[in-house]
C-alpha positions as CSV (number, residue, x, y, z in Angstrom):
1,X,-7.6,28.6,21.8
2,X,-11.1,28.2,22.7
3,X,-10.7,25.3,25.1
4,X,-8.0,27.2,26.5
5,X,-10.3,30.3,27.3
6,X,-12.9,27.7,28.6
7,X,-10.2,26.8,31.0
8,X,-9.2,29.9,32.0
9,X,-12.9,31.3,32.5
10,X,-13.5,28.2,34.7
11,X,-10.3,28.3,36.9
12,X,-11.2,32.4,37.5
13,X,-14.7,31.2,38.9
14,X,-13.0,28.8,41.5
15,X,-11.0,31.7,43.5
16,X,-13.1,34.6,45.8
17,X,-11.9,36.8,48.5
18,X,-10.3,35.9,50.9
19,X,-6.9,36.3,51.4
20,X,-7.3,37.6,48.1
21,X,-9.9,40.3,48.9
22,X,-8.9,44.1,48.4
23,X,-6.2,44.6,50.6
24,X,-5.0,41.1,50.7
25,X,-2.3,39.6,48.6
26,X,-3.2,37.7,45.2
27,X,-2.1,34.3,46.2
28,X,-4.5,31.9,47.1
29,X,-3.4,32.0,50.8
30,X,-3.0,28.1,51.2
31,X,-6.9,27.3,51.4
32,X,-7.1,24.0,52.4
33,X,-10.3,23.2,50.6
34,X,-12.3,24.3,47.8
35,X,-15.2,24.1,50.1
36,X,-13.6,26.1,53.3
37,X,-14.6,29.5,50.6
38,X,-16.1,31.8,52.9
39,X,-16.1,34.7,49.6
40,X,-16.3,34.7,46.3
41,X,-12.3,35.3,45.8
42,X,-11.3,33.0,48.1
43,X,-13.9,29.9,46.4
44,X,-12.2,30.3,42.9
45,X,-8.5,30.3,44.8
46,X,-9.8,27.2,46.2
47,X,-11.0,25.3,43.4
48,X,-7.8,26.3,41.5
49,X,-5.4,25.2,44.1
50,X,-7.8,21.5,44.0
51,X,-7.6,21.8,40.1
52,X,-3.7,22.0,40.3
53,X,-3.1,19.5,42.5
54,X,-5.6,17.2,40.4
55,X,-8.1,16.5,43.8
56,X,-11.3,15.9,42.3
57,X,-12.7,15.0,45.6
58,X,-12.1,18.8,46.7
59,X,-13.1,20.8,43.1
60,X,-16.4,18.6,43.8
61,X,-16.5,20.2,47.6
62,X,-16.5,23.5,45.9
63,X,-19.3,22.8,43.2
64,X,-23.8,23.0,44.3
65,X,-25.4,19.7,44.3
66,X,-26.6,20.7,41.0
67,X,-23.3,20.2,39.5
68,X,-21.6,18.1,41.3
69,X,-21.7,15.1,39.3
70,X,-21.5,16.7,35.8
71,X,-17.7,16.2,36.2
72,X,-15.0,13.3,36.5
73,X,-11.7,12.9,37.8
74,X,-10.4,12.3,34.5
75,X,-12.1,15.9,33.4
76,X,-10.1,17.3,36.7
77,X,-6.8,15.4,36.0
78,X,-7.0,16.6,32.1
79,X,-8.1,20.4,33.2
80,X,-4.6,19.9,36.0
81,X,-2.4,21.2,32.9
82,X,-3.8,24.0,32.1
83,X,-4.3,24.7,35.4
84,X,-0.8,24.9,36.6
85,X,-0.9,27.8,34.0
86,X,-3.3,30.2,35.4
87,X,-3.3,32.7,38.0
88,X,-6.2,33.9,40.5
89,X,-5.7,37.3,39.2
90,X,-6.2,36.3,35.7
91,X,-9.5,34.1,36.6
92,X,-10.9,36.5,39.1
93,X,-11.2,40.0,38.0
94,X,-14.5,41.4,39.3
95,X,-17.7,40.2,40.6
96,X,-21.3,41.2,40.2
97,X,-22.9,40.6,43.7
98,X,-26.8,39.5,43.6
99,X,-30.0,37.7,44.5
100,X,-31.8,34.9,42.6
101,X,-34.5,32.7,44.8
102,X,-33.6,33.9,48.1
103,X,-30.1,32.9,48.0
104,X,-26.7,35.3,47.1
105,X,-25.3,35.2,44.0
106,X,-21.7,36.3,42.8
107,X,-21.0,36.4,38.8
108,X,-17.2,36.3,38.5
109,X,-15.7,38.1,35.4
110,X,-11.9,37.2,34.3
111,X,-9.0,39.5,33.3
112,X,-10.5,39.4,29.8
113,X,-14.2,40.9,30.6
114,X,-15.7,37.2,30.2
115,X,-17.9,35.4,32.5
116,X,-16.0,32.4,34.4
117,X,-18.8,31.7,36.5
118,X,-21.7,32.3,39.0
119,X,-21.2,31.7,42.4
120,X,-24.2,31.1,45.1
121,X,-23.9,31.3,48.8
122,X,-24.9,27.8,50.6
123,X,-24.9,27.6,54.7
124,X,-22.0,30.8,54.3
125,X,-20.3,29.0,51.7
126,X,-19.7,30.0,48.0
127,X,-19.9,27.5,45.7
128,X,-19.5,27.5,41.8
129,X,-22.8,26.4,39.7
130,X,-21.0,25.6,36.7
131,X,-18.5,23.4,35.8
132,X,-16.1,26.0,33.9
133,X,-12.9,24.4,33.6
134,X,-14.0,21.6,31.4
């Protein structure tokens, strides 16, 4: 149960606004990559859709440098499963919009109230800092 919340939380941190965003629909509106995410919404849809189709290449496109290599394909292709299960309206609930050294952050909060993860704004782009479907 816990590794399925894990899972969750970290699928909901993948998909930010875009077609999603109020007003939109809550599919993930065919984003091509995880790293195309120009908001939050549309970043967690992102890394989902990469996540379900077990691309590795493009859940890494959507992570910060920081992260990036904390993760293998094997961890995407074994996270793929659970994956398939989730939607972006479960992962992505709210955000909390903010600053930390200069750059924008956006803390993600699933369905359930918990934290999936924090986003931070690179060259326009939102990209996850954490590695939350592992």
């Amino acid at each position: 149960m816990k590794r399925l919340l894990a899972v969750l939380a970290a699928c909901m941190t993948l998909a930010l606004l875009t077609s999603c965003a109020p007003g939109g629909n809550s599919s993930t509106g065919g984003t091509s990559t995880a790293s195309a995410a120009s908001d939050p919404k549309t970043a967690i849809a992102a890394q989902l859709d990469a996540l379900k189709a077990g691309d590795a290449d493009k859940v890494k496109a959507g992570m910060t440098a920081r992260v990036r290599d904390r993760f293998t394909a094997e961890d995407v292709e074994k996270a793929k499963g659970e994956a398939g299960k989730m939607t972006i309206d479960e992962l992505y609930d709210s955000v909390e919009m903010g600053e930390d050294g200069g750059k924008k952050t956006a803390k993600v909060k699933m369905k359930n109230g918990r934290t999936l993860t924090t986003l931070i704004e690179e060259d326009g782009k939102w990209l996850a800092d954490t590695v939350w479907f592992k």
